[in-house]
N, C-alpha and C positions, 0 to 999 in steps of 0.2 A: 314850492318848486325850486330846483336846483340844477347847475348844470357844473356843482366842481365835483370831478373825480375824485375827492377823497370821500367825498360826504354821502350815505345815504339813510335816507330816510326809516325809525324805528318801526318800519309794517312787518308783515307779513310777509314770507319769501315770495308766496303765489303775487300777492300784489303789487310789490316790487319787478315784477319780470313781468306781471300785466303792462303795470303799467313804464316798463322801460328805467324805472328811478322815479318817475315824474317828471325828466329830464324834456321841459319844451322851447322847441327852437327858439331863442330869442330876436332873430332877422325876420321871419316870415309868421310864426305863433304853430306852427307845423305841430303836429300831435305824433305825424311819424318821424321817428330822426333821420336826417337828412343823410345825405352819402358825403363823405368829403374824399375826393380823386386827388387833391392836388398832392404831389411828391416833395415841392417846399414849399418854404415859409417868407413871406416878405420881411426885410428891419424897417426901419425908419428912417428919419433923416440922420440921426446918432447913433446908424448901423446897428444898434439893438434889437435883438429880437422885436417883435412886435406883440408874441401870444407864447414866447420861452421855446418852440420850433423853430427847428434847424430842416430836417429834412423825414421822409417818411418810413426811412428805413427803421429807426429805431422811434419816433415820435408820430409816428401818424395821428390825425386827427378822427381819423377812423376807429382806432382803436380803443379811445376813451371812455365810450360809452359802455359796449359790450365789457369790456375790461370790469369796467365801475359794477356792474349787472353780477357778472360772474363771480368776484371777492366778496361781494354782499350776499347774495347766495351760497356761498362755501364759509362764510365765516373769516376768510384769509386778509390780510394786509391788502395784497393788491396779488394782480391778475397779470398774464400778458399772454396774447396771442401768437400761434406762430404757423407757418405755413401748410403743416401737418401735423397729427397729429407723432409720428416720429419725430418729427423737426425736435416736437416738444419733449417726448422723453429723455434723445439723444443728447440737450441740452445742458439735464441735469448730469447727467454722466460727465460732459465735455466739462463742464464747471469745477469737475475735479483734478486733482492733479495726479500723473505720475508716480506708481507706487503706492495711491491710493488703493484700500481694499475698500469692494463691494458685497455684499450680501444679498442672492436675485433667486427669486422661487423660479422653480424648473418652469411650469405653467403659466401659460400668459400670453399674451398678443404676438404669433412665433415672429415677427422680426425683429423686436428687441434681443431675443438671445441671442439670435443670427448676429447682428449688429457687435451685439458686445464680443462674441468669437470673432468676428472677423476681423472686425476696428479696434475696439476697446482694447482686448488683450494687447492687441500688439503694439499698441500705443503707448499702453504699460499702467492698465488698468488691471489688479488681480480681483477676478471676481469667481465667489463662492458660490454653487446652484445646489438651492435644498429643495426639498420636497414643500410642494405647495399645499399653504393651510396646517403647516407640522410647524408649533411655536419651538418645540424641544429641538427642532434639526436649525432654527434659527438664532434659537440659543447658545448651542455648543458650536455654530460656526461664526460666531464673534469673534475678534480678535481688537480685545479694547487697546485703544489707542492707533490703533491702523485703520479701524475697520472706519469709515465716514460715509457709508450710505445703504439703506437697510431700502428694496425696492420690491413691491409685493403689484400685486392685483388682483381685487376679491369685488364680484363675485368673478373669477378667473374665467380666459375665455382659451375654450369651449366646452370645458367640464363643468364651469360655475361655483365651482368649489370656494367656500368662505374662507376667509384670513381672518383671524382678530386682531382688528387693527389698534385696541387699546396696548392688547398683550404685547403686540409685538413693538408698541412705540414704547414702550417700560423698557424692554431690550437693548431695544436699539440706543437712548437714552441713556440708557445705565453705563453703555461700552463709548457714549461719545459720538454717537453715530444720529444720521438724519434718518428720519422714515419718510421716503415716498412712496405714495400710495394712484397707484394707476385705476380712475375710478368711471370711469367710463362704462360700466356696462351698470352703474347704480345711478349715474350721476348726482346734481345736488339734493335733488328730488327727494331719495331715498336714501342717501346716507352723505353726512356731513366728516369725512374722515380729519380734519383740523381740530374738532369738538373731541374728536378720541384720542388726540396725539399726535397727528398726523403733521413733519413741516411742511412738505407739498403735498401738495394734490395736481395729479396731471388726467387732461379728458384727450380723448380724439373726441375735435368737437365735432367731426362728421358726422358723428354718429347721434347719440341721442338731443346732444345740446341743440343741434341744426334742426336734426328729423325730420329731412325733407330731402335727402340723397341728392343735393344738390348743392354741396360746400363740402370743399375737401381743407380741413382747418384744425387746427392742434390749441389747448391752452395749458397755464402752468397756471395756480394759487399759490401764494404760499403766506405762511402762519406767521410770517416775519419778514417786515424791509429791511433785509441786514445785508451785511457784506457778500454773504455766498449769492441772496438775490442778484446784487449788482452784478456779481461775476455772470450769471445764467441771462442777465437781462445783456450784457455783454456779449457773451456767445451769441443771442438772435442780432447783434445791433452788425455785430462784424460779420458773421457769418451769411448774413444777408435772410433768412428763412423765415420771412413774415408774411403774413398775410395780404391779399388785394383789398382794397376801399372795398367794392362791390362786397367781395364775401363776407368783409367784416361785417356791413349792411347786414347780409343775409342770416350770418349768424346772430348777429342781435333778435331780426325777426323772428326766427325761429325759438330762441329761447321766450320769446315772448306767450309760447300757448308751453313749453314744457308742460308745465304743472299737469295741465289736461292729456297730454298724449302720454308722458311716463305712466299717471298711473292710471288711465285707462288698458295699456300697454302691458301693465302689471296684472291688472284682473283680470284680463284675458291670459293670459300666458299661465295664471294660474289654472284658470278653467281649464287649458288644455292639459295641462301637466298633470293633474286629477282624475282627469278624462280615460288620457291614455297610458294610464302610471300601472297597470295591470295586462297592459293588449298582449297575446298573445303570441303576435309574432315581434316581441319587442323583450331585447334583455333588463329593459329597463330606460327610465326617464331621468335625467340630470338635471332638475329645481330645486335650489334652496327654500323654495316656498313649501316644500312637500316636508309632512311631517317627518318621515322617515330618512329624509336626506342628510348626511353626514355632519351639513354645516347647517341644520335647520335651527337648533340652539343658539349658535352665533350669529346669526342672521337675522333672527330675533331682535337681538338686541340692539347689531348696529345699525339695521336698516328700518328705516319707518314709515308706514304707511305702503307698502309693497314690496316683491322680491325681487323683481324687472322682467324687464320683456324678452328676455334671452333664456331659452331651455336648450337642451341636447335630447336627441332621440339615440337610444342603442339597440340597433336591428340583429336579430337572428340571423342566422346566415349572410353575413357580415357584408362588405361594400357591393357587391352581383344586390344581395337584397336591396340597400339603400339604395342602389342606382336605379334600379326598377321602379322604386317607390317613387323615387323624384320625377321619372317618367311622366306616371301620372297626374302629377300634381295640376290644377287648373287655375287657383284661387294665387297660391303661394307663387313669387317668383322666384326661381333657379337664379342668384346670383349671390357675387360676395357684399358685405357692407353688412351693416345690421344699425337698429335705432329709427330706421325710416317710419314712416306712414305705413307702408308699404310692407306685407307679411313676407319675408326671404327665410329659401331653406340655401343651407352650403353643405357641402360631401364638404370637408376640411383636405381629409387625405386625396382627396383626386387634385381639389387646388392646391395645396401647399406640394404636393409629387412623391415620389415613392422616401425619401428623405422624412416626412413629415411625421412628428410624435405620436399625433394623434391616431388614434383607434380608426383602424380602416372599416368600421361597425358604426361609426357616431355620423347624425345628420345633425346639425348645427339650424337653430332652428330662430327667427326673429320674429315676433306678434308686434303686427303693424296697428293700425285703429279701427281695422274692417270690424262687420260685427263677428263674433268671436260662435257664432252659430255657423257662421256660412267657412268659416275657417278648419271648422272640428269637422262639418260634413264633406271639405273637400278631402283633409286626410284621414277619412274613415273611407272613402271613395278609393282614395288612393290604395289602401291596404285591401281593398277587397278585390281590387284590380291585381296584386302581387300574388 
């Protein structure tokens, strides 16, 4: 057993996040890890630190654990949490400087792009937007020696569409540039994007890490304690956007059953994607788990052991149909967030407003842990009701 952050133990990723690290309170013998709330840190009589804490802003004692859990699971250096899961992507952006060129696929969580037109550009970030999942349109928008950060999300949300995240850390690589990789809708479970190239890796941990729609929390991994680290561990320290003791608690908690709810979550989402990959009031299903899906070959390869718990439906008779659909729904909850327990569908284009990219056709769809019988009958119910 062990309680230093750098160290963890050569198991099993499942075991590892069973069991927390092995990490057991040394004050009490506590099996759960304790909550630490304090905001600072006591010295001594020689004014020295007492445990190398200063204050909770950038050193929480909260954050050790999960931190330690999440870099052992991803394969990375170290970890850091941060308030959201924007906090976190917006992070690696801020870490850069002026003048810097970015490289950001069109597809993706829409307020990153929002963020980068509105802040980023004018800041005096130049960023390039390709087409998501196109290695060749991120190729020829390189620009070696300017270019210093290559930012993807596969499987991309709410198309699902795959990235090769080896291909494109060659790329990126060859011109100088960092690959972050937004992984959140695979998380560690189902693809280790540092194993393919990857220098970050960023989650909303709200989503599948927590999986309990109950922590609104961002983390960052990354493939190396180097200098541009420091700078990104600098933006959360100054900029203030970290996490509460409680959440960090909770998200630790939560990653402690991942293994079981991702890919239960997995199998289910396939069953339905199989199910209703032919319905006929349906232009079609969005799963990379589906043999015929565009990125089912890549997907393949970098994901293991499942595709995720995130599909997309594409309705006939475009958003009047989806809305009607969702009408019915009884099983599935009408809200935004995905990764939970908890089965959710989203209309994307009603939420995000008439502005919004997505297909006013697609229903965004999340496989909670319900049993995946009573899920398929609610929207088969649903569509006989349309």
């Amino acid at each position: 057993m062990t309680d230093d952050p750098r160290s963890a133990p050569k198991r099993r990723p499942e075991t590892l996040a069973a069991q927390a690290l092995g990490w057991i309170d040394r004050a009490s013998g506590s099996v759960a890890p304790p909550i630490y709330p304090s905001t600072t840190y006591a010295r001594g009589e020689d004014y020295q630190l007492l445990a190398g804490r200063t204050y909770a802003r950038d050193q929480s004692a909260a954050f050790a654990q999960p931190e330690a859990l999440l870099a052992a699971l991803e394969g990375g250096a170290a970890a850091a949490l941060f308030g959201s899961g924007m906090a976190a992507a917006t992070a690696v952006f801020q870490a850069l400087k002026p003048g810097d060129h970015v490289v950001v696929q069109e597809n993706l969580y829409f307020n990153v792009p929002v963020w980068l037109r509105q802040w980023a550009e004018p800041w005096g970030l130049e960023v390039g937007f390709v087409p998501t999942g196109d290695v060749e349109a991120i190729a020829a928008a390189m620009r070696p020696g300017a270019t210093r950060l290559v930012w993807i999300e596969t499987p991309a949300n709410p198309t699902w569409a795959v990235t090769d995240i080896a291909a494109v850390a060659g790329i990126a690589h060859g011109a100088g540039a960092l690959l972050g990789v937004d992984s959140t809708a695979a998380s560690p479970v189902l693809t280790r994007p540092i194993a393919l190239g990857a220098d970050i890796v960023m989650h909303s941990a709200t989503k599948f890490l927590n999986g309990h729609s109950d922590v609104l929390a961002g983390a960052l991994v990354t493939a190396r304690d180097d200098a541009f680290w420091s700078r990104i561990k600098q933006v959360r320290a100054l900029g203030g956007a970290v996490l509460g003791a409680l959440e960090a608690w909770l998200l630790m908690r939560g990653m402690r059953t991942m293994h079981l709810r991702v890919r239960r979550q997995s199998d289910s989402a396939l069953a339905v994607a199989r199910h209703f990959r032919n319905h006929p009031k349906l232009v079609g299903v969005c799963y990379p788990g589906l043999e015929d899906d565009p990125g089912h070959g890549v997907a393949r390869r970098q994901m293991q052991g499942g595709f995720g718990g995130m599909l997309s439906l594409r309705f006939k008779g475009g958003a009047p149909a989806v809305l009607a659909f969702v009408a019915r729904l009884e099983v599935f909850v009408r809200a935004t967030s995905l990764g939970g327990v908890e089965s959710l569908v989203e209309h994307r284009g009603t939420a995000e407003g008439p502005d919004s990219p997505v297909p006013k056709d697609l229903l965004r769809v999340s496989i909670g842990i319900e049993h995946v019988d009573d899920l398929i009958a609610d929207l088969e119910q649903a569509f006989a009701a349309i």
